[in-house]
C-alpha positions in Angstrom: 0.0 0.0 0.0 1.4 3.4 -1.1 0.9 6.4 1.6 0.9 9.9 0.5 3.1 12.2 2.5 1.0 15.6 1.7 2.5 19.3 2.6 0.8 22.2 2.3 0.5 22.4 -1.6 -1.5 19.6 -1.5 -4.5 21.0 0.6 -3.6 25.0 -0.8 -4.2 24.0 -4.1 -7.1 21.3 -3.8 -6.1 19.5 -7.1 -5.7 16.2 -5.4 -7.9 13.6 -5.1 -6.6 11.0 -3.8 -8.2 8.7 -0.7 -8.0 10.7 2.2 -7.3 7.6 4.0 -4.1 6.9 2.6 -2.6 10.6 3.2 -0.6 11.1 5.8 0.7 14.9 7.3 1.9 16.8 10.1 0.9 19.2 12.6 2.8 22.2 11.0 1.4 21.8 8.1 -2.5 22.8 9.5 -0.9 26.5 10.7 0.9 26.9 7.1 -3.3 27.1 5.8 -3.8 30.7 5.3 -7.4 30.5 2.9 -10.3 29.1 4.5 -10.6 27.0 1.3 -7.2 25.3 2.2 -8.4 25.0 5.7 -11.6 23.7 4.5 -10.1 20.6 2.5 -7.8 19.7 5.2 -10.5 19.8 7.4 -12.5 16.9 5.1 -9.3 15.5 4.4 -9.4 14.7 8.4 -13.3 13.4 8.6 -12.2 11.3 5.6 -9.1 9.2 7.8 -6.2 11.9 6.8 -3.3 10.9 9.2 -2.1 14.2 11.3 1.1 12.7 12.9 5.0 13.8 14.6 7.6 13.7 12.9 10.3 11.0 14.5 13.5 13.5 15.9 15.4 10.8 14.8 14.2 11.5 11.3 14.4 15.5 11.5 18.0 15.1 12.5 18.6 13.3 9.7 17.0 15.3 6.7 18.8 18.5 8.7 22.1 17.0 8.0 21.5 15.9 4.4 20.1 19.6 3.7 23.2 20.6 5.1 24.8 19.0 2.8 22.8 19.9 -0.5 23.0 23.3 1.4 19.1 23.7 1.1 18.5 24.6 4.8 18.6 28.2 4.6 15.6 27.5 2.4 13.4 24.9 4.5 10.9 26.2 6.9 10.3 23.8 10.1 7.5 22.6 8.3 9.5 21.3 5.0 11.9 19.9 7.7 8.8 17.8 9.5 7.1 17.0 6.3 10.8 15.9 4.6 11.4 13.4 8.1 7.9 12.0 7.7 8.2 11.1 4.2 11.8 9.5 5.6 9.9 7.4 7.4 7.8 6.1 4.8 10.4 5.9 2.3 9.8 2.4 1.5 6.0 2.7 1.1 5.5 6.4 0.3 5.0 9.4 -2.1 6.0 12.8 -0.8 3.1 15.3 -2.7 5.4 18.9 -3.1 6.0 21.9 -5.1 9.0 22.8 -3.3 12.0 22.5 -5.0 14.4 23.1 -2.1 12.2 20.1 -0.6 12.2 17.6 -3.8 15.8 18.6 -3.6 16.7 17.2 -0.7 13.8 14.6 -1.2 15.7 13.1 -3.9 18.8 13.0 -1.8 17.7 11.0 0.8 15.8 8.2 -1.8 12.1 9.7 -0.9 9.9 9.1 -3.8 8.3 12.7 -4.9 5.1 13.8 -6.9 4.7 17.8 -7.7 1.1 19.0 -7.1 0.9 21.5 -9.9 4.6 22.4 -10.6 7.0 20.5 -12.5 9.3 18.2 -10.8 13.1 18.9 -10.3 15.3 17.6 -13.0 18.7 18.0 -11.5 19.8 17.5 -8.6 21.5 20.6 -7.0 24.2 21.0 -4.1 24.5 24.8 -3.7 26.9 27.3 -2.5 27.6 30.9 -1.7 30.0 33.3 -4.0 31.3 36.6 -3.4 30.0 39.3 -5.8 32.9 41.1 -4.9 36.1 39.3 -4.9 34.7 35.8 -6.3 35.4 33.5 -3.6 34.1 30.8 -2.9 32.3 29.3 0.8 29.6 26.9 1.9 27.6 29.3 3.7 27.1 32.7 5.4 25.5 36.2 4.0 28.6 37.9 3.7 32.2 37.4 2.4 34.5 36.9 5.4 37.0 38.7 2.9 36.0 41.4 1.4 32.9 41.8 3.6 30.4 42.1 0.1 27.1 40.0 -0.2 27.5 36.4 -0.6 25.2 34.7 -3.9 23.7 31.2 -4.2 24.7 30.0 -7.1 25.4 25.9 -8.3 28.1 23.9 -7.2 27.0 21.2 -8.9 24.1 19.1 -10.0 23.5 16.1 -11.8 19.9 14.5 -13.7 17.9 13.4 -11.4 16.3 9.4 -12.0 13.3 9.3 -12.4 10.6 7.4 -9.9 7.8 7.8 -12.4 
């Protein structure tokens, strides 16, 4: 049996329909829904067996230290972070439903299985870093350049095509 791992996208946009039974979230998620529409569908999404369940620390620790890595944790909120360790747990038997790139980034890193909502899915996968737009250097983090003191840039380290699940 395949579970869905749903983040916000999922009820925001409302183009899912899937068994509520078999989608599974977390608490974080419910204070990301802005619209009472959103609200609304994760609201019937409950009455119709949606799981609402805590991330394993474990798990959180875990997807931290690979978006270290990728350097994607500037851009996850606590919420991606919850939502990426749930979808860790499932790995074997579940689909993580995103738009997030930053999230499908580090998604893909960790062997989760990932379904876009209503944006395209990542095609490369990205490890980030920072460059000086001053003197050109190099680092793996920070705002500004420990050299020259001038903002620091994201820009690609590397990446690499992505395989596909689908």
């Amino acid at each position: 049996m395949t579970y869905y791992i749903a983040d916000s996208a999922v009820f925001i946009m409302g183009n899912c329909d899937l068994d509520s039974s078999l989608i599974i979230t977390v608490p974080s998620v419910a204070e990301e829904l802005k619209s009472g529409d959103a609200s609304l569908r994760f609201d019937l999404a409950k009455e119709g067996g949606l799981r609402v369940e805590w991330p394993d620390p474990e798990m959180v620790k875990e997807v931290r230290k690979m978006a270290e890595l990728t350097r994607d944790s500037e851009e996850l909120s606590k919420t991606d972070l919850e939502i990426l360790a749930k979808a860790l747990e499932y790995r074997d038997r579940g689909l993580l439903l995103t738009d997030d790139y930053a999230v499908q980034n580090v998604a893909v890193q960790l062997g989760i299985q990932v379904k876009p909502i209503a944006q395209k899915k990542i095609k490369d996968i990205i490890i980030w870093q920072k460059q000086c737009i001053g003197c050109k250097k190099t680092f793996d983090k920070g705002d500004v350049c420990p050299i020259c003191g001038s903002p620091l840039k994201k820009k690609r380290k590397k990446s690499r095509k992505e395989k596909s699940y689908f």
